[in-house]
Steps between C-alpha positions, in 0.01 A plus 500: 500500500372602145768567269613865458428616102720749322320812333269558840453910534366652764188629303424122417482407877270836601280380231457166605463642854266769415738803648665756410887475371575748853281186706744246376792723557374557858482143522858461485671810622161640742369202628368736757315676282267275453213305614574144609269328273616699223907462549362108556389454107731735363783300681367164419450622124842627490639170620237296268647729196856482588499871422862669589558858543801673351712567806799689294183715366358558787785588691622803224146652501503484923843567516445223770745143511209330634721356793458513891767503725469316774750521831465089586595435857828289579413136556714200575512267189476207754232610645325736294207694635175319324268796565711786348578206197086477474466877433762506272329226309185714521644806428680408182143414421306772546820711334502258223102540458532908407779440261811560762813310642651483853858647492653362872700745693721405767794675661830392393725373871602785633242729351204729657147466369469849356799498292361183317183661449675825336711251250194388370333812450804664333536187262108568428447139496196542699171678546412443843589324812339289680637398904390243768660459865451895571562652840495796668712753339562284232794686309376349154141690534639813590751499242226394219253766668740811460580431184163464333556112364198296511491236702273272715524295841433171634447582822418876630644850461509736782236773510706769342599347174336372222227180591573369154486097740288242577516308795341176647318538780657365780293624780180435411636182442642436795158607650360250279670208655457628838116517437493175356668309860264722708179384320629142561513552874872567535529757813876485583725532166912599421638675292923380366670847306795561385770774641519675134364858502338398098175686428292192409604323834352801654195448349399145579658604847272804482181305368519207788481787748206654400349135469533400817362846629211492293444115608572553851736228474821421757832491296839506555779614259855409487792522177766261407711501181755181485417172465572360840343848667161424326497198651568644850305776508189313333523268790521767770159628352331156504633435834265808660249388713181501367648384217429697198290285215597688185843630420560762211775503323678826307573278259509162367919482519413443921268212410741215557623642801178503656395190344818343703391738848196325494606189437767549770178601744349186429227702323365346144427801231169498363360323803659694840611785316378697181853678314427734205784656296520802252641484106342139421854399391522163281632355819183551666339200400759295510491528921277213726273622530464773199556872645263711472596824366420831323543533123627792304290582181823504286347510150279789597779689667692475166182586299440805699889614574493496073206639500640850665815464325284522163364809676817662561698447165192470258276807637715662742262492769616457823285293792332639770490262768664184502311178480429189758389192365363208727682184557342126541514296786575145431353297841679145468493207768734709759213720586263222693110523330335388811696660770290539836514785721758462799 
């Protein structure tokens, strides 16, 4: 990395660029604003320059504190959850890239959401939120929608309040996968959910139905949540006769459960059986064989959730519709490449 010079304005860096002083600005507090090739130079120009905006400046003209609050989901420190830890990453990122920090809100024990999200508002220490792991009559988005404070949503609002989120989408994906088997002959697939009414288990479970209508395909579905019950109920599924060839997973967590079902059926994955999973956790790979799996565009759900959140606090304009970007399936060695029809 160059090193950063002292003295760098940002007239010196739209010169060098060949924009405007408002393009460079854009560049760091619009990004959406702008065209991709242009944010591209002006970015890599900024970086090459070391040029550094004056935050305490910036902040009195806005009357902004150029900081996103963001409500980060409990985890256990043993066992931390690597996807939400991966969007972190990437959202500091993309915050970091428009000139604002990540404030983290959580609950004190004992305390409701909403009340947390009220003591940061009152201490003004933030200009929007942002929230992940929303349900169904989430209490924090209807407290944020009534009164008026921007916010935006990983994950999806319902229809009557503000689509200020941006989702991944699970279904299609889900489809995906299921399209995928059918084309490689697979006739007589599974399905392993879990029990929890979550909106983005509804989804995939939502997205391998309509795949295995659309592919005319045989399936069978079952849920299991513990350890030991994964196990069991995997079994049960791969004990149906015909057989099913393919099993789906809800998500990757059931993996070595139905690793050790088909192990326990004498069946080898990869050769008997194709498994897929959904997250592409780190784990993933780490399994024999490799699981194949679905992964979440993280970076670009950060870029775009900041993206809206720019919208919100810097222009005051509100989204229309929410917005679902596509994930990437990642086929690895449990999904068989030259399975024959059976």
């Amino acid at each position: 990395m160059p090193a950063r010079r002292r003295g760098v304005s940002i007239e010196d860096v739209a010169r060098a660029a060949g924009v405007s002083r408002q393009t460079v600005s854009n560049a760091l507090r619009a990004p959406h604003r702008l065209r991709a090739e242009t944010l591209e130079r002006v970015t890599a120009l900024i970086e090459e320059m070391g040029y550094q905006p004056d935050q305490s400046a910036s902040s009195l003209r806005s009357g902004t504190r150029r900081v996103l609050a963001y409500t980060t989901p409990e985890t256990d420190p043993a066992n931390p959850n690597a996807l939400m830890s991966g969007f972190l990453e990437a959202l500091v990122s993309a915050a970091g890239a428009a000139g604002y920090r990540i404030l983290l809100v959580r609950p004190r024990p004992g305390q409701e959401a909403v009340p947390a999200l009220e003591e940061v508002i009152a201490a003004r220490t933030a200009d929007a939120f942002l929230l992940s792991d929303v349900v169904e009559g989430d209490a924090r988005v209807r407290f944020l929608s009534e009164v008026g404070f921007p916010f935006a949503v990983f994950g999806r609002t319902e229809p009557d309040l503000p689509q200020s989120w941006v989702d991944v989408d699970s279904v299609q994906a889900m489809i995906d996968l299921v399209g995928m088997l059918a084309g490689q002959g697979h006739r007589r697939v599974a399905f392993l959910g879990m029990s929890a009414d979550l909106p983005w288990l509804r989804h995939r479970t939502e997205g391998f139905r309509t795949g295995v209508r659309r592919f005319s395909l045989v399936a069978h579905e079952a849920t299991a949540d513990g350890p030991e019950e994964v196990i069991d109920v995997a079994r049960t599924l791969l004990e149906r006769r015909p057989r099913p060839s393919a099993l789906l997973l809800v998500d990757d967590w059931l993996a070595p459960g139905a690793y050790a079902a088909a192990q326990a059926e004498g069946l080898t994955v990869g050769v008997d059986l194709a498994i897929t999973g959904f997250n592409d956790m780190p784990y993933a790979q780490l399994l024999q064989p490799p699981l194949s799996s679905v992964r979440l565009p993280l970076r670009r759900l950060a870029d775009a959730l900041v993206s809206r959140l720019l919208q919100l606090i810097e222009e005051q304009v509100q989204p229309e519709a929410g917005l679902l970007l596509p994930a990437e399936p990642v086929i690895r060695a449990s999904v068989p490449q030259g399975f024959e029809r059976s």
